[in-house]
N, C-alpha and C positions, 0 to 999 in steps of 0.2 A: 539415528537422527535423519527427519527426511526435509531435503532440503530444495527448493523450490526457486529458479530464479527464473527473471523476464527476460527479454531481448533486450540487449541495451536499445536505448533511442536516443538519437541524435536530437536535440532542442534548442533551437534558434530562441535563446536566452539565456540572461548570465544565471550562475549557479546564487548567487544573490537572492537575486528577483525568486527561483523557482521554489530557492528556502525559507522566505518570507511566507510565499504561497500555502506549500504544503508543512508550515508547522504548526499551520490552524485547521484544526479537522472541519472549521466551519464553512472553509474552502474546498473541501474534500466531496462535499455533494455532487459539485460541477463535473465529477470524474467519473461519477458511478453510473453503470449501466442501468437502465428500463428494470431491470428483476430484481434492484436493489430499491426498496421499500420501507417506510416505518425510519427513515431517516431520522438519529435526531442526534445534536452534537454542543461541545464546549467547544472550547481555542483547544484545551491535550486531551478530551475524550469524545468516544462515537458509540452511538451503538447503531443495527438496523439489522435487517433480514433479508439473507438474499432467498428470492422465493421456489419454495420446494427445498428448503435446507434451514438449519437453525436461526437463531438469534446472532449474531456478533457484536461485541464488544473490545471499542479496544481505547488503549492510551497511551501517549506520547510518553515516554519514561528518559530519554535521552536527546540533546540536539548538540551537535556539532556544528557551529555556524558553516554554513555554505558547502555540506560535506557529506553528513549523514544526518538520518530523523530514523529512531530507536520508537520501536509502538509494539508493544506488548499486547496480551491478549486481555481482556477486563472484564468482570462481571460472569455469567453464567453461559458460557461456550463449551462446547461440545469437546476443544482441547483447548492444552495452552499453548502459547504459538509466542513466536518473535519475529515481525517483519520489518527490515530495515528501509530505508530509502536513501540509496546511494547515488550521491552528485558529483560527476567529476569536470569541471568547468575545462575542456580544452584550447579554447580561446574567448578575449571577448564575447558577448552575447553566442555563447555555443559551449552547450554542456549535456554530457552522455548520463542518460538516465537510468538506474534501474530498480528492480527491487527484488530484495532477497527474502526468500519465506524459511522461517525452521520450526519444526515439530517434531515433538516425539511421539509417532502414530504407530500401530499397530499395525503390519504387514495386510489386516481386511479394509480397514480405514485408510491406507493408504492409496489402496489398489479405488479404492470408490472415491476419492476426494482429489490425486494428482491429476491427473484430467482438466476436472473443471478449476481446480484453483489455480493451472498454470495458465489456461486462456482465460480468466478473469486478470490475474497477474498482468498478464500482457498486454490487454486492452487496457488495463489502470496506467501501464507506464507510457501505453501509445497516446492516451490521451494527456498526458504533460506538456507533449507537443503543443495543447491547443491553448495551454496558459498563456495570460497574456502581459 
């Protein structure tokens, strides 16, 4: 199992507010970097392309109010995968963010994809920060 997590990040907002945010993938555009493309989404599903790599697809299958968001892999992806988005409110308007990646890949697939999906990870969880 290859397991993929971001930096936590500190986020001047209640764990509330950020699980309201992100448990509509229609809110999820605001996050995505310039190479993420062909956007297109419901409130529990997404799909779009990051470019120079496949198609992705994904959907909300789990919510833990103010806690965790469960997003599985959907549609025709390259693997299946499960990434969490874990909220831990440590005070009022302040809560540590992060998110956790898991797949079962293939020691070549892994060596050519942990790379870019942990600085893609990272920058997804940095930019929580900017939710408002």
């Amino acid at each position: 199992m290859t397991r993929i997590e971001s930096e936590k990040q500190e986020i001047a907002n209640s764990a509330e507010k950020l699980f309201t945010y992100l448990s509509n993938f229609n809110n999820f555009k605001s996050l995505m970097p310039p190479q993420v493309t062909n956007w297109t989404s419901t409130e529990d599903e997404c799909s779009f392309v990051i470019n120079g790599m496949a198609t992705i697809g994904m959907r909300i299958v789990e919510k833990a109010p103010h806690s965790k968001i469960r997003i599985n892999s959907n549609g025709k992806v390259p693997f299946d995968f499960t990434l969490n988005v874990i909220l831990n409110e440590s005070s009022p308007n302040k809560t540590i963010g992060q998110l956790v990646f898991e797949a079962e890949l293939n020691p070549m697939l892994k060596m050519m994809v942990e790379k870019p999906l942990t600085n893609f990870f990272n920058m997804l969880a940095s930019k929580m920060k900017d939710i408002d």
